[in-house]
C-alpha positions in Angstrom: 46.9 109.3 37.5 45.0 108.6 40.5 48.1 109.1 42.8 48.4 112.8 41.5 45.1 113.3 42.4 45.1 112.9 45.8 48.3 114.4 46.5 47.0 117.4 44.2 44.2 117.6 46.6 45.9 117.8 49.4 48.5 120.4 48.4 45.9 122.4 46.8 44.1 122.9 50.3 47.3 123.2 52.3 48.0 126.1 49.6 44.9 127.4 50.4 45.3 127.7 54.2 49.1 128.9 54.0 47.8 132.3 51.8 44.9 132.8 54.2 42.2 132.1 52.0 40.4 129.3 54.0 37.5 130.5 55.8 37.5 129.2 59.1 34.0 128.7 60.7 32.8 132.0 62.0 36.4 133.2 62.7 36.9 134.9 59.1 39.6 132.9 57.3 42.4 130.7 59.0 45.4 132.4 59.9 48.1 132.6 56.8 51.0 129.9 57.6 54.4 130.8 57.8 56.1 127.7 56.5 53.5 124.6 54.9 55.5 122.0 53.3 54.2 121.0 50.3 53.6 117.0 50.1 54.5 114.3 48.0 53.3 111.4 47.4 54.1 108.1 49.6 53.4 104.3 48.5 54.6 102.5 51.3 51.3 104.8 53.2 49.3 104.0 50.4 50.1 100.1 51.1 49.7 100.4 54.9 45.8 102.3 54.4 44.9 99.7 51.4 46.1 96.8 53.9 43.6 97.9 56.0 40.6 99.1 54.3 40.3 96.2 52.0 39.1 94.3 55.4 35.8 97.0 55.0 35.6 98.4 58.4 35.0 101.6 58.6 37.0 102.7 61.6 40.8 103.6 62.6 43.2 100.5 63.2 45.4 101.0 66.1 48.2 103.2 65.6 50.9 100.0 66.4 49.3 98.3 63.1 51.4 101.6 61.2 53.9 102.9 63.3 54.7 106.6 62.0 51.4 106.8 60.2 48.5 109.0 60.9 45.0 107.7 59.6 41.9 109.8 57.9 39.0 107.2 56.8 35.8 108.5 54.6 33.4 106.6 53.3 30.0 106.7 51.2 27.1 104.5 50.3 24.1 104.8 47.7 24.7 106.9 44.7 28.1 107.9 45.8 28.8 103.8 45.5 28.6 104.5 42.0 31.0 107.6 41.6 34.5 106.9 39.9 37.3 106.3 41.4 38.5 110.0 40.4 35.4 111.4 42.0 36.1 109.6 45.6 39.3 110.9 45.6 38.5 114.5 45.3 35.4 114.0 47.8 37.5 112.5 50.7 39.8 115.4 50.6 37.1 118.0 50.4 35.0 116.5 53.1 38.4 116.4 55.5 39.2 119.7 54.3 35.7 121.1 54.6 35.7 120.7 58.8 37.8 124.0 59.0 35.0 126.0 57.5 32.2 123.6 59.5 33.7 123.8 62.7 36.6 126.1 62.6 39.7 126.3 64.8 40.8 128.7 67.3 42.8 132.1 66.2 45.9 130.7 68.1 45.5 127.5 65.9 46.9 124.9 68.9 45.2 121.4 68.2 43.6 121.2 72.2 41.2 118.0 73.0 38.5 120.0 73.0 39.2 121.5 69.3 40.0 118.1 68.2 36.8 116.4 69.8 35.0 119.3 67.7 34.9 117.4 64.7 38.2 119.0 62.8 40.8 116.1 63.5 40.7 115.0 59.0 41.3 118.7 58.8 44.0 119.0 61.3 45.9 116.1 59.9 45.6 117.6 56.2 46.9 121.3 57.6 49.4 120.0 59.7 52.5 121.8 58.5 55.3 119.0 59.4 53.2 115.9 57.4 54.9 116.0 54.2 54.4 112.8 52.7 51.0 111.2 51.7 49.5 107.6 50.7 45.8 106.6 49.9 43.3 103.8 48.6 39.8 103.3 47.9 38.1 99.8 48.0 34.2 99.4 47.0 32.7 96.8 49.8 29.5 95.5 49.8 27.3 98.4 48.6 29.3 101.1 50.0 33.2 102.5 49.5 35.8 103.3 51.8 38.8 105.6 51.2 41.6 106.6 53.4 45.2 108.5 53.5 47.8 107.8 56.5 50.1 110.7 56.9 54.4 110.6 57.7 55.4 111.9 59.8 52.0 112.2 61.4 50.3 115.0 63.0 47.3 115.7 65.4 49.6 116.3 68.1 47.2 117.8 71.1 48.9 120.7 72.9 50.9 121.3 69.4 50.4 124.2 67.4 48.8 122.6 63.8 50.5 124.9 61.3 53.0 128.1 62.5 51.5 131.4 61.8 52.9 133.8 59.5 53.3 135.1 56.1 54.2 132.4 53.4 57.9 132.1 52.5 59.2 134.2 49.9 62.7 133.5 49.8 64.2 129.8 50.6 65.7 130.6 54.0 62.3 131.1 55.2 61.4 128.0 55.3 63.5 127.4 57.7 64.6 124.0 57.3 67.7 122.6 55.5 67.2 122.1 51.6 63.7 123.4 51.5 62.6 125.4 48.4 60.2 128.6 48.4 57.0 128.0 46.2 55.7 131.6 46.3 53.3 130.7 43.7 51.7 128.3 45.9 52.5 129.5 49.5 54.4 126.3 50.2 58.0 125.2 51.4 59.1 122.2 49.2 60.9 119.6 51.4 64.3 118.4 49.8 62.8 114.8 49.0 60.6 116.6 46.4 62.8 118.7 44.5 61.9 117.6 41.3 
């Protein structure tokens, strides 16, 4: 199911990052995170990003058309026009993902202007280690495809710190937050809402 997919994705790379294995520009590999919540998946995102890219423009609406969503758009034309659905999916999510080894971000790992403006912002918003709930579309337009995800809570916070630093959980109290299970296996703090 195409739902699984993309929030697959996303926890897959956000496991990735929290046991350190991400390589992070010319810095080495990102810094190991202490507590990454693992994601699940979220319609009502999914309905706010398809109510928007079905219109086929490729650029961010403003934040007041989905209050307490954050926004990552992709989008492809030519032989990618012709690529499943499947395909997209697992594109967008590498192409976000694939700005931390592009560009990189700084060892102390605070989302600044200046690191944002450096082209890691889809990144950013993928790592960021309170987002824990995920929605996304794709819509073929006219010769070309768009595909996004909004976020909830959001993240790209400038001045905040995108994920905190540390060794992965290995018991439940370190994650640190009321509920939450330890995922040792994949490095990730599993919010109460997704206790499955």
């Amino acid at each position: 199911e195409l739902r699984q997919i993309w929030l697959n994705q996303h926890n897959q790379y956000r496991s990735l990052v929290a046991k350190g294995q991400a390589k992070n520009g010319t810095n080495g590999f990102a810094p190991k995170a202490a507590r990454m919540l693992k994601m699940t998946y979220d319609c009502a995102a999914e309905a706010s990003v398809m109510s928007w890219i079905k219109n086929c423009i490729f650029k961010h609406n403003p934040g007041s058309d989905r209050p307490g969503y954050g926004q990552s758009l992709w989008s492809g034309s030519g032989s990618i026009f012709k690529a499943n659905i499947t395909q997209l999916a697992v594109w967008s999510v590498h192409s976000w993902y694939n700005e931390l080894p592009t560009h990189g971000v700084p060892k102390n790992n605070i989302l600044t202007w200046n690191v944002f403006n450096s082209g890691v912002g889809h990144y950013s918003a993928l790592a960021w280690q309170n987002t824990y709930r995920v929605g996304c579309g794709v819509v073929y337009c006219n010769g070309w495809v768009i595909t996004g995800c909004e976020y909830n809570p959001p993240g790209n916070v400038i001045g905040n710190i995108i994920y905190e630093m540390g060794d992965p959980c290995s018991t439940d109290a370190d994650c640190n937050c009321t509920g939450c299970k330890c995922s040792q296996e994949e490095a990730l703090c599993i919010p109460p809402s997704t206790n499955a």
